[in-house]
C-alpha positions in Angstrom: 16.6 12.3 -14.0 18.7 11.7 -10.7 19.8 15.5 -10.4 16.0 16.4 -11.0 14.8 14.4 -8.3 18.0 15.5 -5.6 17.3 19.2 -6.8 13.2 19.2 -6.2 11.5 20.2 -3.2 8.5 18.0 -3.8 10.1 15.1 -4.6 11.7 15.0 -1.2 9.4 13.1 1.8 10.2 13.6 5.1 8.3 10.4 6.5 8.1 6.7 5.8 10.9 4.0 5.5 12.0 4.0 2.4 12.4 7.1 0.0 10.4 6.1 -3.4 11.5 8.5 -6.0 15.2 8.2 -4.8 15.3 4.7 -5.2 14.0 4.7 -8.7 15.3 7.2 -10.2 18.4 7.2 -8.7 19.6 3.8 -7.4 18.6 1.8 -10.3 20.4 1.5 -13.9 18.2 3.0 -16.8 17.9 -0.7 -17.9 16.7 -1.9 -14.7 14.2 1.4 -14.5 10.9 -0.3 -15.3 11.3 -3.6 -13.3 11.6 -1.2 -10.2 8.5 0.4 -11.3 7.1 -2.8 -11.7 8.3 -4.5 -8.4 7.2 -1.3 -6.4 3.7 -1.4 -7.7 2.9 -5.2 -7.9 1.7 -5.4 -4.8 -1.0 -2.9 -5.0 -1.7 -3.7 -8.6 -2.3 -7.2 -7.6 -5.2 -6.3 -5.1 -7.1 -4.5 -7.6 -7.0 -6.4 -10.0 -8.1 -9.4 -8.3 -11.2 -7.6 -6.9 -12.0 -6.2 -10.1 -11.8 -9.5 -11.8 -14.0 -10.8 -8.8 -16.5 -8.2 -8.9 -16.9 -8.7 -13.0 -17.4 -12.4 -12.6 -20.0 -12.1 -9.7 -22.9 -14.1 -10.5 -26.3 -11.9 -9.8 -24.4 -9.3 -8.8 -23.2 -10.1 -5.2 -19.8 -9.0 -5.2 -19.4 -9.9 -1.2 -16.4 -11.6 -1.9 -14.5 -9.6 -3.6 -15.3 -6.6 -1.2 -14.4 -9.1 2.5 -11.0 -10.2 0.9 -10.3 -6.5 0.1 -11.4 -5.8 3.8 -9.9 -8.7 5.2 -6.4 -8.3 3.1 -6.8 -4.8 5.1 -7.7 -5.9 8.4 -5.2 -8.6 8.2 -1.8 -6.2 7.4 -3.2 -3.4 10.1 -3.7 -5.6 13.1 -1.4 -8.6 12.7 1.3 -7.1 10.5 1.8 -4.2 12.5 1.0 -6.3 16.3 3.9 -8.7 14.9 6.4 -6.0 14.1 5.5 -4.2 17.4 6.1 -6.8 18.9 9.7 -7.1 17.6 10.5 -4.2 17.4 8.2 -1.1 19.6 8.0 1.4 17.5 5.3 4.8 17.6 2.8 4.6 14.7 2.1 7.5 13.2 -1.4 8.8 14.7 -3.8 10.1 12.1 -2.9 7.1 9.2 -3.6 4.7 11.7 -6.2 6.4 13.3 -8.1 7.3 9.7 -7.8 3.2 8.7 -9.2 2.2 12.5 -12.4 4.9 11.5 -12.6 3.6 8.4 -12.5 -0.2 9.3 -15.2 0.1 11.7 -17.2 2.6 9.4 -17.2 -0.3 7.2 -18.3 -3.3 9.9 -20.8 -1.0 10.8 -22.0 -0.5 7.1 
C-alpha cells in the first residue's frame, strides 16, 4: 500500500503540516493500521457525534445547544487557537480557508 501511495499523484498534498496518507499508510505497522485511522479521526468523529446525540435528545425540538457548542467549539479553535500559536510562533495563514470560516462565522451570527 506504501508504494501505491509514494507512486500516486493524488495522493500527494502540497499544503498543510502533516502529510495524512503518508503517515498511515506508510509510517505505521499493518497491525497498528486502524488505531491510526482511529486516532486521526477521533477528533472530528467526537464533534458529530455529540451534536447529533444532542440534537436527538432535544426536548420540543430546540436543538440551540447543540448547534452554539458546534459554533462555539468553532469560534473557540479559529480565534484563540490560532491568536495563541501566532503568538508563539508568526506564521502567514493561508487566505481563502481562513477567510471562507471568518464569512461563514459571521453569516451564522448574523442568521
Amino acid at each position: 500500500m506504501c508504494s501505491f501511495v509514494n507512486v500516486t499523484d493524488d495522493c500527494q498534498i502540497d499544503e498543510g503540516f502533516l502529510d495524512y496518507t503518508y503517515f498511515v499508510y506508510c509510517d505505521f505497522d499493518h497491525k497498528l493500521l486502524p488505531l491510526a485511522i482511529v486516532i486521526l479521526l477521533l477528533p472530528s468523529t467526537i464533534d458529530i457525534f455529540s451534536a447529533i446525540a444532542a440534537i436527538g435528545n432535544a426536548k420540543n425540538g430546540d436543538a440551540g445547544l447543540a448547534i452554539g457548542a458546534l459554533f462555539g467549539a468553532g469560534v473557540f479553535v479559529t480565534t484563540v487557537v490560532a491568536g495563541f500559536i501566532a503568538i508563539i510562533c508568526p506564521f502567514d495563514a493561508m487566505q481563502r480557508p481562513f477567510l471562507r470560516d471568518v464569512i461563514f462565522y459571521i453569516a451564522a451570527v448574523l442568521y
